[in-house]
NULOLO-302871 format. One line per field, with one value per residue (C-alpha): residue number from 1; residue in one letter; z, x, y. Coordinates in steps of 0.5 Angstrom, whole numbers, plus 500, padded with zeros to 3 digits. Each point is the difference from the previous one (the first is absolute). Example, Ala and Ser with C-alpha at 12.3 -4.5 7.8 and 13.67 -1.06 7.14 Angstrom:
% residues 2
num 1,2 .
residu a,s .
Z 516,498 .
X 525,502 .
Y 491,507 .
***
This chain:
% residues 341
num 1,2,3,4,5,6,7,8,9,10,11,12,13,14,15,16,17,18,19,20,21,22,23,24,25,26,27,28,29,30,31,32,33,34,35,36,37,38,39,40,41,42,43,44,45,46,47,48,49,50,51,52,53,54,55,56,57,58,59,60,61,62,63,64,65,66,67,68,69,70,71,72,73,74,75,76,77,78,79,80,81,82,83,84,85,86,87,88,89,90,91,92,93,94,95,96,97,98,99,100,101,102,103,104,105,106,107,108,109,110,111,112,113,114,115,116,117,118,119,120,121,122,123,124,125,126,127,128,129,130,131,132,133,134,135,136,137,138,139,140,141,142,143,144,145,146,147,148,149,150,151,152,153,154,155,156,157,158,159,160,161,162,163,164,165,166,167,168,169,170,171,172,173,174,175,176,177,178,179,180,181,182,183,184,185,186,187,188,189,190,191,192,193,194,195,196,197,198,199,200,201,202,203,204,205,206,207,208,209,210,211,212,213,214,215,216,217,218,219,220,221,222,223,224,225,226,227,228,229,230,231,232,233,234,235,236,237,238,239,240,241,242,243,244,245,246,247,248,249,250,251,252,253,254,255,256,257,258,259,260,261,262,263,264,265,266,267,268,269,270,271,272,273,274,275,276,277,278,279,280,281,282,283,284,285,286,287,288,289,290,291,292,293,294,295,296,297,298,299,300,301,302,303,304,305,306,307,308,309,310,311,312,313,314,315,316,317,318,319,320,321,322,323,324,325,326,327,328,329,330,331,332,333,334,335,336,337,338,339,340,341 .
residu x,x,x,x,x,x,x,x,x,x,x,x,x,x,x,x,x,x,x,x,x,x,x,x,x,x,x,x,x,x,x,x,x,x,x,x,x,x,x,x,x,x,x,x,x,x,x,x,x,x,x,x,x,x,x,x,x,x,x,x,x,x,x,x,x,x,x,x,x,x,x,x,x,x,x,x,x,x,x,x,x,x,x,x,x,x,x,x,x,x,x,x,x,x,x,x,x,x,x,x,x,x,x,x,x,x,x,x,x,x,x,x,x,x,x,x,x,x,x,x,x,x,x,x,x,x,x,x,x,x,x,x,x,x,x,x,x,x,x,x,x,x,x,x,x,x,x,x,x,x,x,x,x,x,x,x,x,x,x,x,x,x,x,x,x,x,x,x,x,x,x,x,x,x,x,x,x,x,x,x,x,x,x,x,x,x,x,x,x,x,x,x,x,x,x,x,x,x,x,x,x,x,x,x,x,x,x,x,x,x,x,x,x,x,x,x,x,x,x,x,x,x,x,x,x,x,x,x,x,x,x,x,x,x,x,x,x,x,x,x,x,x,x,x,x,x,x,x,x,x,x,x,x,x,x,x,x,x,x,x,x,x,x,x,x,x,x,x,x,x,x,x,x,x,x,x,x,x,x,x,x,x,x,x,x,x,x,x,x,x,x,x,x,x,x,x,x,x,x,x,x,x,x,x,x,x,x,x,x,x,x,x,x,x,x,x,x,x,x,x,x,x,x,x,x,x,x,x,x,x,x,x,x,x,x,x,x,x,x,x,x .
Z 648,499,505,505,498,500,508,500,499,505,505,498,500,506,504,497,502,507,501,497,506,505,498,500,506,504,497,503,506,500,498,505,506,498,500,506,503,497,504,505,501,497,506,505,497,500,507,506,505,507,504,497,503,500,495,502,499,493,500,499,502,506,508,501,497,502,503,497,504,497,494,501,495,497,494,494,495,504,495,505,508,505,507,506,503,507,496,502,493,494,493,495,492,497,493,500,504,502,497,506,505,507,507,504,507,502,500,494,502,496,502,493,494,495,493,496,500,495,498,500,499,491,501,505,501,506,498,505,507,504,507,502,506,503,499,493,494,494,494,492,497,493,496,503,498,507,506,506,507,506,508,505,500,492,500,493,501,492,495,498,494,495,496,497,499,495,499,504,501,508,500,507,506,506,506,503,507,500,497,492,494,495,495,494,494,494,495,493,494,492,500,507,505,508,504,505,509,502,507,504,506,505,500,492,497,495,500,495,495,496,497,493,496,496,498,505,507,503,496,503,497,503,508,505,506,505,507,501,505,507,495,495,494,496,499,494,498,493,496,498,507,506,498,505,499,505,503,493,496,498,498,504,499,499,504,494,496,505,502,508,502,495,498,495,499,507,501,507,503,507,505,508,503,496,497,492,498,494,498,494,497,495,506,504,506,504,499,506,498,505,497,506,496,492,497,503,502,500,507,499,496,503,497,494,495,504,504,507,505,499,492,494,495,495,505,498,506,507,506,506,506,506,503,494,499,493,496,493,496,498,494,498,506,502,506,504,502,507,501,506,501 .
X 983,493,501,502,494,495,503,499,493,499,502,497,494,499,503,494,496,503,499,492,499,503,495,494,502,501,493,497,503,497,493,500,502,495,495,502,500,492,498,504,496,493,501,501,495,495,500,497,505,500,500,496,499,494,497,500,492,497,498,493,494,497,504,495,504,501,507,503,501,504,500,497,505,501,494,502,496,495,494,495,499,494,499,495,495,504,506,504,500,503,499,505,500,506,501,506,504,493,495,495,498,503,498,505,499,501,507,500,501,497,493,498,500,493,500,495,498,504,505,507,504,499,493,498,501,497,498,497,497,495,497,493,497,499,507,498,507,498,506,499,504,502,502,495,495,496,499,501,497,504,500,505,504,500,495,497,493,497,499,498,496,499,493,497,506,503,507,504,507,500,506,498,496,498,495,496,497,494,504,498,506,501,504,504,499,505,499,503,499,500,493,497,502,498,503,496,497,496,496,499,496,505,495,502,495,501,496,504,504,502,507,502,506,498,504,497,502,495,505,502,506,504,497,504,498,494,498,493,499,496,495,500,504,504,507,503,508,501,507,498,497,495,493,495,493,493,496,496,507,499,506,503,506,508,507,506,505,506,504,500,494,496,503,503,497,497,500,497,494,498,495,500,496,500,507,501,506,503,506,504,504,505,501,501,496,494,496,493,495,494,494,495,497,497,506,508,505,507,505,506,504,504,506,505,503,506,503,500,495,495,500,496,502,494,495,493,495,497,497,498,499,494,505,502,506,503,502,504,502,507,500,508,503,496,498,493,501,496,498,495,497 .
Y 175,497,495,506,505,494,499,508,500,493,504,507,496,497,506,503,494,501,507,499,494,505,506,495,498,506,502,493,503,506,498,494,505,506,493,499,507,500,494,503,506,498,494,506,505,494,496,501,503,495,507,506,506,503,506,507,501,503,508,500,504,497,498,495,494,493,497,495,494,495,495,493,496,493,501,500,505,502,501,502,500,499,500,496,503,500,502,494,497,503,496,502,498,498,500,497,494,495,505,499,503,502,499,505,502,507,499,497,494,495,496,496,501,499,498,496,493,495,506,501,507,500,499,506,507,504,508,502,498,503,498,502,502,492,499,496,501,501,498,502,495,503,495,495,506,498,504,494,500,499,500,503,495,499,494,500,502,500,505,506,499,506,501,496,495,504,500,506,503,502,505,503,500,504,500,505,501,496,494,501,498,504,496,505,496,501,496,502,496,502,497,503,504,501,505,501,499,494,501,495,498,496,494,500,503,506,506,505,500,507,502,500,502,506,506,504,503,494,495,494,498,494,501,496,502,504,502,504,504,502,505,493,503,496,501,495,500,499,502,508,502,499,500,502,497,501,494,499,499,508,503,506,502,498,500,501,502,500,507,500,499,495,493,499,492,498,492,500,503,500,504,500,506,506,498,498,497,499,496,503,495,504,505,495,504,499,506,502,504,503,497,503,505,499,501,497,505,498,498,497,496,495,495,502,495,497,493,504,499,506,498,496,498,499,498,496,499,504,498,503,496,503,504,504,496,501,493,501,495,502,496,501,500,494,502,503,507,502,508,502,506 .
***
């Protein structure tokens, strides 16, 4: 009897063990393929369709809107873009894959690279670029904390030295008409802090300094990007609004606070003509603005977050060519989306 009742229980218990194993195994089953089907479906949200239709333009206030055009792809993380003089050379920074600055022709095709002398792809990183009048390329090297010096063909050229060889943290750049640099400074520290606009001549020389990180509308907090306009006002991104500023570096007024017509965090700044654009990173839009009287007044919006031809998807960087063609750094679809007016 006891020897039965012992084999009764051996039994019981690996039957028990059996039907255990086999629920443990449909629930691994079940996990894998519900992992699976995530994958699956975070693989179809994220990638870049081969064919993409283009977007149905976004309602907005104005008809005068330019047209998309096409995207120049094969970037990978575009920071930030500029465009020649003649507009047949786009010079794209990358924040991933070579981290250096890309040649492209008009259609995209790639011409060089540039990238800072006795460096690899750990040591560098491309922020920003801007092309002056003559054609001379200008890089902020943030890791290098350096502003460097380049000709057309990216021949390295010499620096541009900050104020009385004090260390610095260049984060942005822009040019105006004349040729004069304004490098946006951010510098953050627990024992100092500079957020603020450097003015430099195009020889090298600096004329100006204002800016700083108060509390106050004419705060400067982390600017990152600027473009200067026909009457000389100043236009400098930081990460709450678009801070405008006269010739003297006064404060004039601000662009923010999201909703449809204000950007929500601008990134890149452009002017062309009597036009302000403002890339709007968490909106995933490119907004114009009319800066031809004392104050801007809104006239479209352009983009929309999304894969297909038309969209962004957290855009960083704007250039406008001579002729009014828009150059957007897409940053994660990896591309430059072209609109012209």
């Amino acid at each position: 009897m006891l020897g039965e009742r012992v084999a009764e229980q051996r039994t019981a218990r690996l039957t028990r063990t059996r039907d255990l194993m086999v629920v443990m195994a449909i629930l691994l089953l079940l996990f894998l393929g519900g992992l699976a089907l995530f994958l699956l479906l975070y693989r179809l949200n994220t990638a870049v369709p081969r064919v993409r239709v283009p977007l149905p333009q976004a309602p907005f206030v104005s008809e005068n809107r330019p047209a998309f055009e096409g995207v120049l792809e094969g970037v990978r993380r575009p920071l930030s873009v500029a465009v020649s003089p003649d507009g047949q050379r786009i010079y794209v920074a990358e924040g991933w894959g070579e981290r250096a600055v890309r040649i492209l022709d008009a259609s995209g095709r790639e011409l060089g690279t540039i990238a800072p002398p006795a460096t690899d792809v750990f040591d560098r990183q491309p922020t920003a670029v801007a092309v002056t009048p003559d054609g001379t390329v200008f890089v902020v090297e943030r890791i290098l904390r350096r502003v460097l010096k380049y000709d057309g063909n990216g021949k390295f050229l010499g620096e541009l030295m900050p104020p009385v060889d004090e260390d610095w943290a260049p984060l942005g750049i822009g040019v105006d008409a004349s040729g004069k640099l304004y490098v946006a400074e951010a510098l953050d520290l627990p024992d100092r802090a500079r957020h603020r606009i450097l003015v430099f001549e195009s020889t090298g020389q600096l004329v100006s300094v204002f800016g700083s990180k108060e509390d106050d509308p004419a705060g400067l907090s982390f600017p990152h990007d600027v473009a200067v306009d026909a009457q000389g006002r100043v236009y400098v991104a930081t990460i709450d609004a678009v801070k405008v500023f006269d010739e003297n570096g006064q404060f004039l007024f601000a662009l923010g606070g999201g909703g449809e017509v204000m950007p929500g965090i601008p990134w890149g700044v452009a002017v062309h003509d009597d036009r302000l654009y403002v890339v709007d990173l968490t909106n995933h839009r490119l907004l114009g603005y009319d800066i031809s009287g004392e104050r801007p007044t809104s006239s479209f919006a352009i983009g929309g977050y999304g894969t297909e031809l038309g969209a962004l998807r957290f855009p960083q960087g704007i250039a406008v060519s001579a002729t009014g063609k828009l150059f957007i750094a897409d940053r994660d679809n990896d591309r430059i989306a072209v609109w012209a007016h």
